[in-house]
C-alpha positions as a Python dict, from the first residue, in 0.01 Angstrom:
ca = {
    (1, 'X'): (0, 0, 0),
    (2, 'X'): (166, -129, 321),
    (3, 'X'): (-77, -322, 520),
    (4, 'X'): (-238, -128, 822),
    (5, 'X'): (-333, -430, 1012),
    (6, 'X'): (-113, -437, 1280),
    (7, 'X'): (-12, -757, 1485),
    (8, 'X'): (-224, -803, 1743),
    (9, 'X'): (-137, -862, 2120),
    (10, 'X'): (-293, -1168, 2291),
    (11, 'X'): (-592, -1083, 2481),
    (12, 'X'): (-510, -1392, 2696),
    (13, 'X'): (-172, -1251, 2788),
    (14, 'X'): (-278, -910, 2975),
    (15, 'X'): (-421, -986, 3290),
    (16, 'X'): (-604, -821, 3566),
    (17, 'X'): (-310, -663, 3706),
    (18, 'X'): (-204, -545, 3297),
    (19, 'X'): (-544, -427, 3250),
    (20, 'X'): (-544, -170, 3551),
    (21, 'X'): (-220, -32, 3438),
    (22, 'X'): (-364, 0, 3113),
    (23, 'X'): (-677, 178, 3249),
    (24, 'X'): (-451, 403, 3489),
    (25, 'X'): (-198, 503, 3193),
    (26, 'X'): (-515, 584, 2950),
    (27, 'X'): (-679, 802, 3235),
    (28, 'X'): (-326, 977, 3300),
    (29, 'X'): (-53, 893, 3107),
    (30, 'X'): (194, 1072, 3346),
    (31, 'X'): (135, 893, 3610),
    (32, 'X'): (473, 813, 3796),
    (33, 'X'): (562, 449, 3803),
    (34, 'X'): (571, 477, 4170),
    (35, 'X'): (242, 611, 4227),
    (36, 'X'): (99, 327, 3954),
    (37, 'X'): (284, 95, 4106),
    (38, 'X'): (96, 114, 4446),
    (39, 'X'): (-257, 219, 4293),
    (40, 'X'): (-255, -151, 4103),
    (41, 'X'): (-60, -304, 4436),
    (42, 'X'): (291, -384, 4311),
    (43, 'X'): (640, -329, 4325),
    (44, 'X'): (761, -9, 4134),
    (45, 'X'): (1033, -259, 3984),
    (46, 'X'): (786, -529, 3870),
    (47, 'X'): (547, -270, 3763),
    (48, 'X'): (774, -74, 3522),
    (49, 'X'): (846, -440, 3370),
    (50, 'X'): (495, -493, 3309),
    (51, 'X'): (449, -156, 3156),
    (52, 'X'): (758, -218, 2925),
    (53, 'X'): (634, -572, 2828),
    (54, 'X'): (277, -441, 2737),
    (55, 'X'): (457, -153, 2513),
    (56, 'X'): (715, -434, 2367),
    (57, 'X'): (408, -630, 2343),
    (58, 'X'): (211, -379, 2068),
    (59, 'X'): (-80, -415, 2412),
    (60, 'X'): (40, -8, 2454),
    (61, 'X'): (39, 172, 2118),
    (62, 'X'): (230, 550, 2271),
    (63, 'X'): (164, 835, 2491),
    (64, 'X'): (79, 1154, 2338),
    (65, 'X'): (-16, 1537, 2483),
    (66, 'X'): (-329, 1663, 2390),
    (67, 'X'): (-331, 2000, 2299),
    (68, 'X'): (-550, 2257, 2237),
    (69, 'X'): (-611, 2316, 1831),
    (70, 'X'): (-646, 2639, 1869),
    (71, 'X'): (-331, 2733, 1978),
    (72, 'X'): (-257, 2620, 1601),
    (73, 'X'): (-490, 2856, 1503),
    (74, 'X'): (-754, 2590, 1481),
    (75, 'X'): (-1067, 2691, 1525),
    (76, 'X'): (-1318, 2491, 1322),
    (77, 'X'): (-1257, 2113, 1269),
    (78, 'X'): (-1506, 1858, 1011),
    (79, 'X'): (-1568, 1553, 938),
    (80, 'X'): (-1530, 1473, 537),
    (81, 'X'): (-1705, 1178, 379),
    (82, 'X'): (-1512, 1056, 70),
    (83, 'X'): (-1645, 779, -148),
    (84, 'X'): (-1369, 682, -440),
    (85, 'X'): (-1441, 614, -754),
    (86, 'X'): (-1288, 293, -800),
    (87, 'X'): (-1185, 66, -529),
    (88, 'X'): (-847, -13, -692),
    (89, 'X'): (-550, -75, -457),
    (90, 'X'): (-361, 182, -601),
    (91, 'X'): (-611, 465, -571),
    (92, 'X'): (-666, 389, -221),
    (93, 'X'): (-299, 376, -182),
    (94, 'X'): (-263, 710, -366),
    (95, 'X'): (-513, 897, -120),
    (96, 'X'): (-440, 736, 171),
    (97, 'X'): (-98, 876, 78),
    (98, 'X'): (-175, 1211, 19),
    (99, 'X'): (-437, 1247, 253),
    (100, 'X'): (-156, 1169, 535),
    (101, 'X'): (88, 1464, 427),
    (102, 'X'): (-179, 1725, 497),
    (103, 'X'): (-114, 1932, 812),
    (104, 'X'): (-497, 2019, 840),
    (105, 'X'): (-615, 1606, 880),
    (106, 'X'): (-624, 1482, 1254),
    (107, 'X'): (-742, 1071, 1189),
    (108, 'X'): (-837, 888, 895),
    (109, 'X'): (-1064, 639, 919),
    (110, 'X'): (-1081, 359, 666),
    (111, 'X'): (-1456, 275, 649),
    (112, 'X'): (-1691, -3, 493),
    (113, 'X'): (-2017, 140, 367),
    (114, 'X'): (-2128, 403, 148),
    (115, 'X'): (-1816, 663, 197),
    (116, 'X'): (-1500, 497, 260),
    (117, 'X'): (-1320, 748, 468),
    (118, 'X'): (-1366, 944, 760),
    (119, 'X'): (-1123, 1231, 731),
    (120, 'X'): (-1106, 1419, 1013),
    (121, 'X'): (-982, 1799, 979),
    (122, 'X'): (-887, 2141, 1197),
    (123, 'X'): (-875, 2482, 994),
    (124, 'X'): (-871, 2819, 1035),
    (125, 'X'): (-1200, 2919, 945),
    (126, 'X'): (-1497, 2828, 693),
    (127, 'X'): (-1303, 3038, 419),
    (128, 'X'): (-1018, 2772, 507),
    (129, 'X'): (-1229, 2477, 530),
    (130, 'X'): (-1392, 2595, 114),
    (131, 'X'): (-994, 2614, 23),
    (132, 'X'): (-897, 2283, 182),
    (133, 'X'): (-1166, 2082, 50),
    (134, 'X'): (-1172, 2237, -310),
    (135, 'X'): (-760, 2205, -306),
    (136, 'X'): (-674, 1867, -156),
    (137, 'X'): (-1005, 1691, -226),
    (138, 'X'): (-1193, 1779, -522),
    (139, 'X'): (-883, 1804, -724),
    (140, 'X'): (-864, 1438, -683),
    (141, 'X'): (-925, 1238, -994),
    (142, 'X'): (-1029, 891, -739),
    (143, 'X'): (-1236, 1100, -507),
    (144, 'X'): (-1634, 1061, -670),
    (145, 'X'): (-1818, 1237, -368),
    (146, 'X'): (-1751, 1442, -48),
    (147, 'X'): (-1952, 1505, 226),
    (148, 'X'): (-1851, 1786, 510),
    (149, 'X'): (-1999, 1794, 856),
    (150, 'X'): (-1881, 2065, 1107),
    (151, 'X'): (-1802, 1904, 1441),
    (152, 'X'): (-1931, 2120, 1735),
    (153, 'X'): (-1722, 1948, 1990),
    (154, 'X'): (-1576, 1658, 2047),
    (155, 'X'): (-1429, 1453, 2367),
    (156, 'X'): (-1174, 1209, 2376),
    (157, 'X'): (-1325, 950, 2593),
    (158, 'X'): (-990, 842, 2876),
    (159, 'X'): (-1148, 505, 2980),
    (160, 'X'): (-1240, 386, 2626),
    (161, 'X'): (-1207, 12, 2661),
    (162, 'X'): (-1159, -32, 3045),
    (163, 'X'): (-1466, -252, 3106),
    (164, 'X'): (-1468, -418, 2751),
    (165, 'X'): (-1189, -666, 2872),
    (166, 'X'): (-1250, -1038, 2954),
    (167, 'X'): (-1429, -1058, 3274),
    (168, 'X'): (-1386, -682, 3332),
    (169, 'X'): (-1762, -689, 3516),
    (170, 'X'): (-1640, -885, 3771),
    (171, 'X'): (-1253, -754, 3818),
    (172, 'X'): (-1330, -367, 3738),
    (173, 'X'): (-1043, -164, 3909),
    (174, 'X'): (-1116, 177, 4086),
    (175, 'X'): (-883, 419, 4203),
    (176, 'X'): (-721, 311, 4517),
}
């Protein structure tokens, strides 16, 4: 199973400055340098090198689009609780694996506790939801136990982690 831990960037290397970009990118990842640039009070040039080093850095993980699930059809989404049977390293391998090739699962969550995933899922409908779960759960000889919640709504919060950073009380940035 290839480790999942991923190299972590230095908290002591993002400063104030890094940390504002951060915050402005995670609010609106479109943002145009120039705009960015003057919001955190710098150069365009010495801003788009700072953005580059935190990406080069592992400090910025992507950009992505968020889109609507139900123009995929989407119109019910769950949470599914699976506890394994054993805690082998190649059954967790083997349905982390398969879990990751189906089109239905949004984020997998690797968990301590009594379940040890969190699989997050968009379907169809309940008749979908029934099929998914009997077909690519239950058939599962290391899955022991599932446990499905429908999700009424859920928010992606844009300014997760703008405030947790060293000293962030004291140097919190607002929109210029």
């Amino acid at each position: 199973m290839p480790n999942n831990v991923r190299s972590r960037p230095d908290p002591a290397a993002v400063d104030r400055i890094d940390h504002a970009i951060l915050a402005l990118l995670q609010k609106d990842a479109r943002i145009p340098n120039k705009v960015l640039a003057a919001k955190v009070g710098l150069a365009p040039s010495s801003c788009l090198a700072r953005v580059r080093r935190l990406e080069e850095s592992g400090a910025l993980l992507g950009y992505h689009a968020e889109v609507d699930p139900r123009v995929y059809g989407v119109t019910l989404e769950a949470l599914i609780a699976v506890r394994l049977e054993k805690h082998a390293r190649h059954a967790i391998s083997g349905f982390e694996q398969h879990v990751l090739t189906l089109p239905e699962v949004r984020n997998v969550h690797h968990l301590t506790g009594a379940n040890d995933y969190l699989v997050h899922v968009g379907v169809r409908d309940a008749e979908h939801l029934r099929e998914f779960v009997l077909t690519a759960f239950s058939t599962r000889s290391e899955v022991a136990h599932l446990e499905t919640s429908l999700i009424f709504s859920h928010r992606r919060n844009p300014a997760f982690g703008v405030g947790l950073a060293p000293g962030a009380a004291r140097q919190r940035v607002t929109d210029r």
